[in-house]
Structures are given as C-alpha cells and as structure tokens.
N, CA, C and O atoms as a GROMACS GRO file, in nm:
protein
  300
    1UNK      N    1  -2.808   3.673  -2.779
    1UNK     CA    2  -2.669   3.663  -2.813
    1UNK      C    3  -2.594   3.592  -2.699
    1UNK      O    4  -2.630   3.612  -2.583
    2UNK      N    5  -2.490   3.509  -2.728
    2UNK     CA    6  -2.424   3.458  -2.604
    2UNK      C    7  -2.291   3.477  -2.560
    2UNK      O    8  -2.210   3.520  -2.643
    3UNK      N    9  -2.263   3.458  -2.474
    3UNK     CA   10  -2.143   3.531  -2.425
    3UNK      C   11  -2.022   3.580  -2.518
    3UNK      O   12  -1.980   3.517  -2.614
    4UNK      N   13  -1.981   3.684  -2.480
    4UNK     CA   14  -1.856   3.742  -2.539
    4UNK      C   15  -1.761   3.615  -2.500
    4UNK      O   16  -1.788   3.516  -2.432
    5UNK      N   17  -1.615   3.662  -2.580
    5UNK     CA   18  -1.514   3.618  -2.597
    5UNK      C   19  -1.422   3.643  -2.473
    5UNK      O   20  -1.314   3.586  -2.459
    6UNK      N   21  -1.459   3.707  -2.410
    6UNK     CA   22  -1.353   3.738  -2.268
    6UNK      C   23  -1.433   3.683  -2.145
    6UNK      O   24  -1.373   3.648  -2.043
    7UNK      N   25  -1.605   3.674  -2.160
    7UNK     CA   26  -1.668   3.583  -2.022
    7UNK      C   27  -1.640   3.435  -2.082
    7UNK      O   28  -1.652   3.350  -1.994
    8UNK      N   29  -1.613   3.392  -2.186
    8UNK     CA   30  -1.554   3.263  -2.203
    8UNK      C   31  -1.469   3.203  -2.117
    8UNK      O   32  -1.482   3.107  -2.042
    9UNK      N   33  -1.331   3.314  -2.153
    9UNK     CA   34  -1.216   3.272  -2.144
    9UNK      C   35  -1.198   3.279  -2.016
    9UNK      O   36  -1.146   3.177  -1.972
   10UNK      N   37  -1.226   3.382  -1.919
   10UNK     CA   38  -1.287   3.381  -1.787
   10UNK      C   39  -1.330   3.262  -1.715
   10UNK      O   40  -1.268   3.218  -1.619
   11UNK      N   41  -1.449   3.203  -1.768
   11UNK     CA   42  -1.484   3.107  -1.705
   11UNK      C   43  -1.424   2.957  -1.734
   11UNK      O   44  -1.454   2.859  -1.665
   12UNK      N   45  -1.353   2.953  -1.822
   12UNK     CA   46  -1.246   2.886  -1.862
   12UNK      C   47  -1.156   2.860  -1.787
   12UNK      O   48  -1.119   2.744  -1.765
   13UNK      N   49  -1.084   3.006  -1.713
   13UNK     CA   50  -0.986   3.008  -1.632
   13UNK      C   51  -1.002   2.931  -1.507
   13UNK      O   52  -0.919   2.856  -1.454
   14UNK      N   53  -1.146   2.967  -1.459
   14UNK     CA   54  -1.185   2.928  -1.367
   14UNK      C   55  -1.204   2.805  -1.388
   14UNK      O   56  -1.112   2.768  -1.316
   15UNK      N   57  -1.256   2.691  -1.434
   15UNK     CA   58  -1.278   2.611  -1.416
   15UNK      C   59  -1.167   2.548  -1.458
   15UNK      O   60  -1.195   2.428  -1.464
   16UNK      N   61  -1.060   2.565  -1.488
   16UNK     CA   62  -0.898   2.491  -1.470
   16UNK      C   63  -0.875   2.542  -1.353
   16UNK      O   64  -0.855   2.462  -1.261
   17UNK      N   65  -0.871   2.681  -1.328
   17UNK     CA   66  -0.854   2.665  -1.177
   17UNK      C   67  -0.865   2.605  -1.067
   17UNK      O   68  -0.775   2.571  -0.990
   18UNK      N   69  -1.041   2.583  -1.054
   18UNK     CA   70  -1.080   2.500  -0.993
   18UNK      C   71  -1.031   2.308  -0.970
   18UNK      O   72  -1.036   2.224  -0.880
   19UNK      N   73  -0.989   2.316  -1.100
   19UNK     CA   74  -0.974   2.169  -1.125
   19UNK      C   75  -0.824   2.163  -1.090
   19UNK      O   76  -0.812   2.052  -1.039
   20UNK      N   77  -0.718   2.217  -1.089
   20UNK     CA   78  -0.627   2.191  -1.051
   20UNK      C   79  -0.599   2.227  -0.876
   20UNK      O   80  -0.508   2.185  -0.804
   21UNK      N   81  -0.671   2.286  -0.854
   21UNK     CA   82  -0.686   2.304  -0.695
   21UNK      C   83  -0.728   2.175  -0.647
   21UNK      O   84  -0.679   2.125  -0.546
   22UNK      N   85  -0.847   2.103  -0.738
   22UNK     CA   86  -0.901   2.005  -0.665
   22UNK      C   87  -0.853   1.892  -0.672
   22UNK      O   88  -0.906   1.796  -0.615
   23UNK      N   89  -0.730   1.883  -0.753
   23UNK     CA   90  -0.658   1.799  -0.825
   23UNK      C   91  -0.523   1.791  -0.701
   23UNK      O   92  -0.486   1.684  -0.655
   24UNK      N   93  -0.464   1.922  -0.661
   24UNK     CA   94  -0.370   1.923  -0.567
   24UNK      C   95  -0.382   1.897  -0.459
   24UNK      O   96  -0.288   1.858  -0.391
   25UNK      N   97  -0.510   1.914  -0.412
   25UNK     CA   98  -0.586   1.899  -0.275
   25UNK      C   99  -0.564   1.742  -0.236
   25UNK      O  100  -0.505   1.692  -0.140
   26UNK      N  101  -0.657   1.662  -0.384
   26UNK     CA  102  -0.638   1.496  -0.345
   26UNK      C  103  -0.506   1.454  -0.369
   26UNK      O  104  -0.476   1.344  -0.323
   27UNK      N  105  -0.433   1.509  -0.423
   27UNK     CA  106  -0.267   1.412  -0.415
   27UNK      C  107  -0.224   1.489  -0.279
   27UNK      O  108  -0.189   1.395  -0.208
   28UNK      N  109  -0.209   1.599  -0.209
   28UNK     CA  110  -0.184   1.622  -0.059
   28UNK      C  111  -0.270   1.517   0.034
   28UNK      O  112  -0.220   1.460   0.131
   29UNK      N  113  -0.408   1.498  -0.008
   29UNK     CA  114  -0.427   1.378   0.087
   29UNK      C  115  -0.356   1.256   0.073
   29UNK      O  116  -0.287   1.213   0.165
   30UNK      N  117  -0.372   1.182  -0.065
   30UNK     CA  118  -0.290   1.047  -0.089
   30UNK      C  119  -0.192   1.056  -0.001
   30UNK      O  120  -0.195   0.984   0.099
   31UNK      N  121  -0.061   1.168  -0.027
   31UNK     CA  122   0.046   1.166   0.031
   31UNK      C  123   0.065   1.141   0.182
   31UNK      O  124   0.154   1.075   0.236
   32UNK      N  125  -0.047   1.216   0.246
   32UNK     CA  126  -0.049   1.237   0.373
   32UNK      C  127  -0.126   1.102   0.465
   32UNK      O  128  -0.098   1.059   0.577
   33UNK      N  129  -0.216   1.064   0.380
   33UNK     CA  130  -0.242   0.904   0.388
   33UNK      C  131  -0.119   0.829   0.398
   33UNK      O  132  -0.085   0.795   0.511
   34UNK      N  133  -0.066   0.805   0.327
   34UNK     CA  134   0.046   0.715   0.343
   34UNK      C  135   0.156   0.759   0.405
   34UNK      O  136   0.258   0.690   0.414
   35UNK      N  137   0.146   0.863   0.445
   35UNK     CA  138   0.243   0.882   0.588
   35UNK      C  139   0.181   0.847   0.661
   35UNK      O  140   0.225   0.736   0.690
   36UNK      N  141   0.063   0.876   0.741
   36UNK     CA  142   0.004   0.846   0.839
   36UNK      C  143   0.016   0.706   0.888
   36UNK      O  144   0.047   0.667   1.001
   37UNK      N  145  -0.020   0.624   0.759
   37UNK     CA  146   0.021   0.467   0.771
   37UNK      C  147   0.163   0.441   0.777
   37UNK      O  148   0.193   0.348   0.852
   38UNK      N  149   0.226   0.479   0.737
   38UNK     CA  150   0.415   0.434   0.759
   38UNK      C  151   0.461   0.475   0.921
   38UNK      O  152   0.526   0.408   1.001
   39UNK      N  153   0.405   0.597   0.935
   39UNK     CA  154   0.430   0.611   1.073
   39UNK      C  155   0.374   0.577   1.226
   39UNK      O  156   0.416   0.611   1.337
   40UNK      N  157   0.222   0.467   1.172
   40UNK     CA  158   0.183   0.438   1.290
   40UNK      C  159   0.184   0.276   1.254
   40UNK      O  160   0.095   0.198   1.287
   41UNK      N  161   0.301   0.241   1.181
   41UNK     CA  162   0.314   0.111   1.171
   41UNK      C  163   0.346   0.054   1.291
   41UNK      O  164   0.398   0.139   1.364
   42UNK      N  165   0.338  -0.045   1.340
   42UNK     CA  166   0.377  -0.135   1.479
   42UNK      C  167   0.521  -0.137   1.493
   42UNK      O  168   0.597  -0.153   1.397
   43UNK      N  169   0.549  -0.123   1.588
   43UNK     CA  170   0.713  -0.160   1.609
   43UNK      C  171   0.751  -0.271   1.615
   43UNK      O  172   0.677  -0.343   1.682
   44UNK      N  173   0.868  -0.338   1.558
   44UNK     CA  174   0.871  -0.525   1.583
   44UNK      C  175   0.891  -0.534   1.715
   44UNK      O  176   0.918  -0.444   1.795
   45UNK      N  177   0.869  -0.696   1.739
   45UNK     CA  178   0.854  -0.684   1.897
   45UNK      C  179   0.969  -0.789   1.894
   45UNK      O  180   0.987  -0.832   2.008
   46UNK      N  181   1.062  -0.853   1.790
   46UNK     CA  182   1.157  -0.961   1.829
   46UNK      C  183   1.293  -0.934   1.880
   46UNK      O  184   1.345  -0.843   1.816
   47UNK      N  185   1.363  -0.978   1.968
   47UNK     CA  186   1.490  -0.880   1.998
   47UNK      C  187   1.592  -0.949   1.906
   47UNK      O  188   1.556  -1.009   1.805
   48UNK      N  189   1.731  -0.940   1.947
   48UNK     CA  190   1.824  -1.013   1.865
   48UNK      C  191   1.858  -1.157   1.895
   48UNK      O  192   1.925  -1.233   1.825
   49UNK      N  193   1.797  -1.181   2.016
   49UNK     CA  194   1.814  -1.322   2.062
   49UNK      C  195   1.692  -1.400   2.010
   49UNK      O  196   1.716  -1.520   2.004
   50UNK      N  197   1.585  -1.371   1.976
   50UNK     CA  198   1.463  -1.383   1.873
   50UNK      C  199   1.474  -1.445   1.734
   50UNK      O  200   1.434  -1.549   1.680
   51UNK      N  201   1.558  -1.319   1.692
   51UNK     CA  202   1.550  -1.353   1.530
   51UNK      C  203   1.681  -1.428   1.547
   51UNK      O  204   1.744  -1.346   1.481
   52UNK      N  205   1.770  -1.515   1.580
   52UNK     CA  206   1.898  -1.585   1.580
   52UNK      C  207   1.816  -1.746   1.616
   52UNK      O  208   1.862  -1.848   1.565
   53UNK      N  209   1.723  -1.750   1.686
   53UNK     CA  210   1.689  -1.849   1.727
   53UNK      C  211   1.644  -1.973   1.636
   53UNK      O  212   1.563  -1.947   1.548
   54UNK      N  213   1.678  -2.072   1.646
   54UNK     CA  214   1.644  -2.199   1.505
   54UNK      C  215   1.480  -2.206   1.560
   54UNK      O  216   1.432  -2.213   1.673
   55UNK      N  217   1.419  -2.200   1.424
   55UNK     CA  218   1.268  -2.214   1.413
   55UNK      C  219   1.233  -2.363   1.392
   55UNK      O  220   1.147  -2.427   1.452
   56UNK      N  221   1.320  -2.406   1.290
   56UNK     CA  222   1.301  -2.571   1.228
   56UNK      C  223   1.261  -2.632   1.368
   56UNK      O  224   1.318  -2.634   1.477
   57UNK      N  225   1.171  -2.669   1.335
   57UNK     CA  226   1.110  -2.851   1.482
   57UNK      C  227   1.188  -2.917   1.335
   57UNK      O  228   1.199  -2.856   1.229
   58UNK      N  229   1.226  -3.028   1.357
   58UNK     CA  230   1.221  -3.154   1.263
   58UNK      C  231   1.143  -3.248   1.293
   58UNK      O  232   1.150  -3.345   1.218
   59UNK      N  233   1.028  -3.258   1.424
   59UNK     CA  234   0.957  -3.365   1.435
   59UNK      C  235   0.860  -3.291   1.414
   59UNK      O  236   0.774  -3.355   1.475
   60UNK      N  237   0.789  -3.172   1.358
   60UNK     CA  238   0.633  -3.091   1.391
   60UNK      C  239   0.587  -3.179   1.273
   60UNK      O  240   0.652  -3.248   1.195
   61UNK      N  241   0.409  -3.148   1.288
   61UNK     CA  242   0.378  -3.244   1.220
   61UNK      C  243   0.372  -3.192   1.062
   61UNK      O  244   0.362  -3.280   0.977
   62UNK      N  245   0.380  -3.036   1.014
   62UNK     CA  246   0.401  -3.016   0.900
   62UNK      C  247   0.530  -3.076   0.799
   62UNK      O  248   0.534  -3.090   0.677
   63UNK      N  249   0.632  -3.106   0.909
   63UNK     CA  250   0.759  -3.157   0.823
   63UNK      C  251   0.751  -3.309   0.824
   63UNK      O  252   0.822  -3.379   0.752
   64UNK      N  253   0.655  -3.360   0.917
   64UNK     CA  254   0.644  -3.497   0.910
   64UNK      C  255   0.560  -3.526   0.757
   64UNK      O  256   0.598  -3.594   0.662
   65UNK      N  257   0.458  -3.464   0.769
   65UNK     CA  258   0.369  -3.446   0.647
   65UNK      C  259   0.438  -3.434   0.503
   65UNK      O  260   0.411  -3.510   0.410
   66UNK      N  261   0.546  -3.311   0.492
   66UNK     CA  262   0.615  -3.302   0.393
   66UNK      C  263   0.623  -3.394   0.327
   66UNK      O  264   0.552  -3.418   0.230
   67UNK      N  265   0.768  -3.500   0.397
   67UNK     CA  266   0.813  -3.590   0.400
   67UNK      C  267   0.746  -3.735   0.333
   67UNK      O  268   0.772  -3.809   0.238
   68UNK      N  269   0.650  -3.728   0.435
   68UNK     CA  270   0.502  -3.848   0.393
   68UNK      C  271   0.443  -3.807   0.253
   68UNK      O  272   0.389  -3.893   0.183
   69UNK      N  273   0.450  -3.692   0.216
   69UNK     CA  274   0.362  -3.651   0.079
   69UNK      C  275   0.489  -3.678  -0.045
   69UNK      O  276   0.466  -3.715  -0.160
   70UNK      N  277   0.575  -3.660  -0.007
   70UNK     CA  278   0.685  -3.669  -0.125
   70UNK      C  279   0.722  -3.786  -0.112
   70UNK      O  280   0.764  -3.807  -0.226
   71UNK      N  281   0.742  -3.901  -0.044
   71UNK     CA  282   0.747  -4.052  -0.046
   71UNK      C  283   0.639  -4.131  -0.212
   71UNK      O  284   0.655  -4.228  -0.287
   72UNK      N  285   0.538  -4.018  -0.199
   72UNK     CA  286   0.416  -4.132  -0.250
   72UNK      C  287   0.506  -4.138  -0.423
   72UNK      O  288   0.588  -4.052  -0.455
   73UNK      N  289   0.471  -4.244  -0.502
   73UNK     CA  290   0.493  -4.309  -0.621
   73UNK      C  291   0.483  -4.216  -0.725
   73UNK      O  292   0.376  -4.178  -0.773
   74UNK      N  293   0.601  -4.177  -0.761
   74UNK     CA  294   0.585  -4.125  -0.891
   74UNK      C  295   0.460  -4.168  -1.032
   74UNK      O  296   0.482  -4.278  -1.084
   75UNK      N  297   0.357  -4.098  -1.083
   75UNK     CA  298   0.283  -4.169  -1.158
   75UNK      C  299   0.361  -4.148  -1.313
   75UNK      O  300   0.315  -4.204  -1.413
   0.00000   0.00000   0.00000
C-alpha cells in the first residue's frame, strides 16, 4: 500500500519549502552581487578642469580622414 494522505501532503510541504528557501537564498545572492559591483566601482579620476577641456584636435588624423572619406563622388 502507499503512502497515506497526510505523508503526502507532508512531503509536499517540504519540498515547497525547500524550494522556496532555495529560491530566496539565490535572489539574496543576485542582489548582493550587484551591490558588491556598484560599490567597488572605480572612482572617476577627471577633475573639473578635465571635463571643461576642448577634446576636438582639428588637425588629428581621424578628422583629417573624415573629411577625405566624405569628399569622395557621390555614386
């Protein structure tokens, strides 16, 4: 004969139990993962006289290039 109706439901319990424990366990890691990473992100290193500063060269050779590539003949 096989199990009664109450070692069912029993082991039933348990194994939602189990599964939602193991279920809460990995979203506390996820979470704690991605703190870990947000908080040992690098600090910027540019000051305010940094980021104000003009980047544009107008003679580097990427803007020379630009320039030279958009000249060529419309087909």
């Amino acid at each position: 004969m096989g199990p009664s109706m109450g070692e069912r439901s029993r082991s039933l319990t348990r194994r939602r139990d189990l599964l939602r424990a193991l279920t809460a366990g990995l979203a506390v890691a996820a979470v704690g993962a991605v703190t870990i990473d947000i908080t040992t992100a690098p600090a910027e290193t540019e000051t305010a006289g940094d980021k104000r500063k003009a980047r544009y060269q107008a003679n580097s050779a990427e803007v020379r290039d630009f320039y030279r590539v958009n000249r060529y003949p419309a087909r």
